[in-house]
N, C-alpha and C positions, 0 to 999 in steps of 0.2 A: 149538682155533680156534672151536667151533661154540658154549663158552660164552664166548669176547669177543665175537662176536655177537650172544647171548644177553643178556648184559649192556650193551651199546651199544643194543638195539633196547627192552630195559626200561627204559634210561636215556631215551633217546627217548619212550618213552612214557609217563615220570612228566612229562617236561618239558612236553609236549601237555597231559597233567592240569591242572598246575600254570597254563600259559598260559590253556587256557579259563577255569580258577578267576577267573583275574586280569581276565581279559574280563570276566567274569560279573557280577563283585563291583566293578569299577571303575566311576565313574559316566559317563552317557553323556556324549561331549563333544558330537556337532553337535544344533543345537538349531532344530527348526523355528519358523518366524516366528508360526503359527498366525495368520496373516494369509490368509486363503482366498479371499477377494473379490479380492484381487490381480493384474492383469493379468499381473504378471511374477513368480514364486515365487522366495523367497529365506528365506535360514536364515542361521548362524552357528557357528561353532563354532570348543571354544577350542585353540590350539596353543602351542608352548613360544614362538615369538614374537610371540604376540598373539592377538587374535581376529578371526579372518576372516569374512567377508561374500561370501556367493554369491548370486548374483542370475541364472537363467536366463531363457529365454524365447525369443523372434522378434524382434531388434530390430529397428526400421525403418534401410532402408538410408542412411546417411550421418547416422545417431547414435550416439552413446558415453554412456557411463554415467560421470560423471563427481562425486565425492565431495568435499564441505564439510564441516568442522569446525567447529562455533562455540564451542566448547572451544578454550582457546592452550596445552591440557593434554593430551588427545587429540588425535593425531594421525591421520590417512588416507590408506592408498596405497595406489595401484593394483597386482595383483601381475602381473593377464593380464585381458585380455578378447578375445572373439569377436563373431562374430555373434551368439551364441545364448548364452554365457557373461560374466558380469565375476566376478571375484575381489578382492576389496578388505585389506589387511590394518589393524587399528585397534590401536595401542598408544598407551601412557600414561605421563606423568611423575606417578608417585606418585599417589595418592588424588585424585579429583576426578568430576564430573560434570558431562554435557554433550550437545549434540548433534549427530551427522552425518547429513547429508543429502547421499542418492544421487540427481543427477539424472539423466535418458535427454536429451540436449541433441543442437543440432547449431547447425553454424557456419554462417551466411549472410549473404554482403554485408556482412561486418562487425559480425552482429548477432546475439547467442546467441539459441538460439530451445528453450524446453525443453516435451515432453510429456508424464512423470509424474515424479513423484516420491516417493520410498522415506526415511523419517525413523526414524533409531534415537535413544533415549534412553537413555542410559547412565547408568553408577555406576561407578565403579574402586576397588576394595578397596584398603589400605594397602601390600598386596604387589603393587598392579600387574596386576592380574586383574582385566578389564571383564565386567559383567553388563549387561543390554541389560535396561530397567527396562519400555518399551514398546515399540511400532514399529506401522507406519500408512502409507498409501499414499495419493497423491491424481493425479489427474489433472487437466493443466493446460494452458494455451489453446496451448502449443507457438508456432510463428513464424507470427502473421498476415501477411498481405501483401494490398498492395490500387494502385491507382492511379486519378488527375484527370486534368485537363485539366493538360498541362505536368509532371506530376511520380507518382513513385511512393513508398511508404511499406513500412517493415518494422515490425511492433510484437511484444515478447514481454516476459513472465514472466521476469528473470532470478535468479540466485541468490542477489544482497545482499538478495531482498526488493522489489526496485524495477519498475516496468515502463520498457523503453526503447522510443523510437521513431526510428527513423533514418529521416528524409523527405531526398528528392532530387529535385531541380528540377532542368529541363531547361536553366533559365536563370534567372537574378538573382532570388529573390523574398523578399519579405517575409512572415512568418510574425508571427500575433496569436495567442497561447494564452487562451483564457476558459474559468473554470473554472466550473461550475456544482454546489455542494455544498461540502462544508466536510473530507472527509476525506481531502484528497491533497494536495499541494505540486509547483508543475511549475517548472521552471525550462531551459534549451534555451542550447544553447553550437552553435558551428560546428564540421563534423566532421573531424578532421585528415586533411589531405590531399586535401579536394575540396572545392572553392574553394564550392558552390552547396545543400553537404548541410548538415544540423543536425540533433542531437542531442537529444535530446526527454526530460528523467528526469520519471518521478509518483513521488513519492514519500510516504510514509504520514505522516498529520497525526494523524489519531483513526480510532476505528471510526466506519463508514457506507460509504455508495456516492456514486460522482461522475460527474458528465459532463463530459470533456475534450474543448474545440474546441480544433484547431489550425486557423485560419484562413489559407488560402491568399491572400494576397494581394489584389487584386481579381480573382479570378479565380471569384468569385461560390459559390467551395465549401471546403471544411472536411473534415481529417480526425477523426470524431469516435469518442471512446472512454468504452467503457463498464466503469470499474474502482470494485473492493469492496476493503473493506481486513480485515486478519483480527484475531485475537486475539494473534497474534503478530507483529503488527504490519509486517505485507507486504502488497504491491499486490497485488492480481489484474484480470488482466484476463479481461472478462466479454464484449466483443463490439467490435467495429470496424467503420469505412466509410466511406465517403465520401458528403458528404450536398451539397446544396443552401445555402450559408450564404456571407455576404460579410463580410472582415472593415472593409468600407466602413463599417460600423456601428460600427468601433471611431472611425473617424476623426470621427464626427458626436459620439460620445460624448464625444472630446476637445474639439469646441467647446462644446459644452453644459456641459461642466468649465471650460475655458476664462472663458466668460458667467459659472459661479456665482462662481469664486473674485474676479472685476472687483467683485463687490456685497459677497460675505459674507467676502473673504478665503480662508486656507486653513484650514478646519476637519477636527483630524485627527481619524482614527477609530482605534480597536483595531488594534493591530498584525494579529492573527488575522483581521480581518475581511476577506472574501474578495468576488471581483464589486463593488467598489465604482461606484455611479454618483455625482455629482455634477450637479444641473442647476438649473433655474430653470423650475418650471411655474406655471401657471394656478393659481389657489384657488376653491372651490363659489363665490366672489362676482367673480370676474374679477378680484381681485388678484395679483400675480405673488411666488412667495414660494420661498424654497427647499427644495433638497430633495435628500436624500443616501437611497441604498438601497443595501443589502450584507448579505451572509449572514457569520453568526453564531450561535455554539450550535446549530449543522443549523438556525437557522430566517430566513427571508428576510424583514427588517426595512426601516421606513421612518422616515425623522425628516423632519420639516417646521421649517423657519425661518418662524414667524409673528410677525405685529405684535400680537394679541392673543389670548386663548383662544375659541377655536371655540364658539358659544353652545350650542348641544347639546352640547358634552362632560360626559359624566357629573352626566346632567339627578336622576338620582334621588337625592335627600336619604341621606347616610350612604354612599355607594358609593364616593369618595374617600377614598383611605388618604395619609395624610400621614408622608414618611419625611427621611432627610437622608442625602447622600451629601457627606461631608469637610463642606463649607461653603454646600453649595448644598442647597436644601430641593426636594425633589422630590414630587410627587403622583400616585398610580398609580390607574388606577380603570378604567371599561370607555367605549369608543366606536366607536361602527360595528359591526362584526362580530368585533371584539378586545379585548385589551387596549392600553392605553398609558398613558405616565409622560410628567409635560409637569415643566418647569423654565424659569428663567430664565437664561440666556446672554449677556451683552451686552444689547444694545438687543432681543434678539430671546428670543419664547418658544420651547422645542425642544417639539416634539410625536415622542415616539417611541412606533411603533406597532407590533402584530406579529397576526395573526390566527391564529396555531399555538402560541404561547407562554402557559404559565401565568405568573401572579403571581409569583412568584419567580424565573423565568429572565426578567422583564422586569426585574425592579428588579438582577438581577444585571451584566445587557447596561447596561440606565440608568448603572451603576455605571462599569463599564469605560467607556462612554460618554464622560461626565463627566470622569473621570483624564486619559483620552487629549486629551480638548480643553485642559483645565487646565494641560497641560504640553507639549501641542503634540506 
């Protein structure tokens, strides 16, 4: 009896051998993020069904951590989360690369509101085995909230990349959006199921930074936003509030639009062109002449409808550059404290002018200019 024991406990103990060997020698699976600056520490590592994503920490009470794929190859699901834990699992349809993105989010009033965010880059071997190529963390403006006279607002960060604003009026109002800057697109829809709310998207045009009015109605204020757009081509929002602003000023804008088009017609501009004014002002001699301003190429332009060229324009000999755009002959040269390119138009010369723009983003703008009128 005491050698099958013998033999059982040195069987036992070659297997211990053996196992540590295999420990030892096997490679390691969890793999730290080596992300150390990170608010919430998280790793990965690989199992026979995927590769999992641990994310610990403190979460704030009423958010979740919740995963995007921008991969339709990689997939993301959830396995558990706690307060203090999320577990994610990540698998793949054969070979591919991609990104998911962990947000810490929470639901308010209809309105996602998220405060960091955890991005892995991936790579998937042919056998279906993801390697995580980078990873990175960023912290982000979560759910603002604010309220006016008559109404209150929600704005945040959400995860197509977009910023949303849900405003809510206490009763019937009209909402003016003006945009100031060239790198967002806003566009506002009514919110289902309350008859006085409206929905507010910025959505990314190019890189730069903007300022978004929503204009309350007459009610002498505005809510205004302050969003940057990134390299990956998403809103951020950078600051919120509520300011002092009438969108009374839109309605004077539209008779002053109204007055130009009675004289000069409708003169179009660049589809891209953003803040368009239309009006009818004064000229240095008391002539009354037109005039259109709008932002393009990030820089904020003027063009004048005149009856002849301005006697100072590009007084010095040689400073006129003579070019052609399609059939119209145009002339670029310096006046004032800028450049600008004059042509002919009809019965009218166009004086466009820009005081931030060099020579070539004027003859470029000149350009688009010109096509846009030519073909309306």
């Amino acid at each position: 009896m005491k050698k099958i024991w013998f033999a059982v406990a040195g069987l036992a103990a070659a297997l211990t051998v053996v196992l540590v060997v295999i420990l030892l020698t096997s490679p390691v699976k969890r793999i730290e993020s080596s992300d150390g600056e990170s608010l919430y520490p998280y790793g990965y590592e690989q199992t026979e069904k995927g590769l999992e994503v641990h994310i610990s920490g403190h979460f704030p009470k009423g958010f979740r951590w919740v995963a995007m794929s921008e991969s339709s190859e990689i997939h993301a699901a959830e396995k558990r989360q706690s307060g203090r834990k999320a577990v994610f699992l990540l698998t793949v349809n054969g070979s591919a690369q991609g990104t998911v993105r962990f947000n810490l989010q929470k639901e308010s009033g209809g309105l996602t509101g998220q405060s960091y965010e955890i991005v892995l880059s991936l790579l998937a071997s042919p056998q279906g085995e993801l390697s995580v190529l980078s990873n990175s963390h960023r912290e982000i403006t979560g759910l603002g909230e604010g309220s006016g006279e008559g109404f209150t607002y929600q704005a945040a960060d959400q995860t197509d990349g977009t910023v949303m604003v849900l405003l809510h009026a206490q009763e019937s109002m009209e909402w003016v959006p003006e945009i100031e800057g060239t790198s967002v697109r806003v566009s506002m829809d009514a919110a289902a199921g309350a008859e006085n709310d409206r929905i507010v998207r910025i959505e990314y045009a190019q890189l730069g930074q903007s300022w978004v009015r929503l204009c309350a109605g007459e009610t002498g204020q505005a809510v205004e936003l302050y969003v940057s757009t990134d390299l990956e081509e998403r809103v951020n929002l950078i600051q919120h509030e509520v300011i002092s602003y009438t969108a009374a000023q839109q309605s004077i804008l539209g008779q002053y639009e109204a007055e130009f088009t009675s004289v000069y017609g409708t003169v179009a501009l660049p589809e891209e062109a953003l803040g368009v004014e239309r009006a009818i002002v004064d000229w240095e001699d008391g002539e009354s002449v037109g005039y259109l301003g709008f932002l393009l190429s990030g820089c904020r332009w003027e063009m004048y409808l005149l009856s002849e060229v301005p006697a100072d324009w590009c007084k010095a000999p040689g400073k006129a550059v003579e070019t052609t755009v399609g059939d119209t002959s145009v002339r670029i040269g310096a006046w004032g404290t800028g450049s600008s390119a004059i042509w002919l138009m009809g019965e009218n010369i166009c004086l466009l002018r820009c005081d931030e723009a060099d020579s070539e983003t004027l003859r470029t703008v000149a350009e688009q200019v010109i096509t846009a009128v030519q073909h309306g």
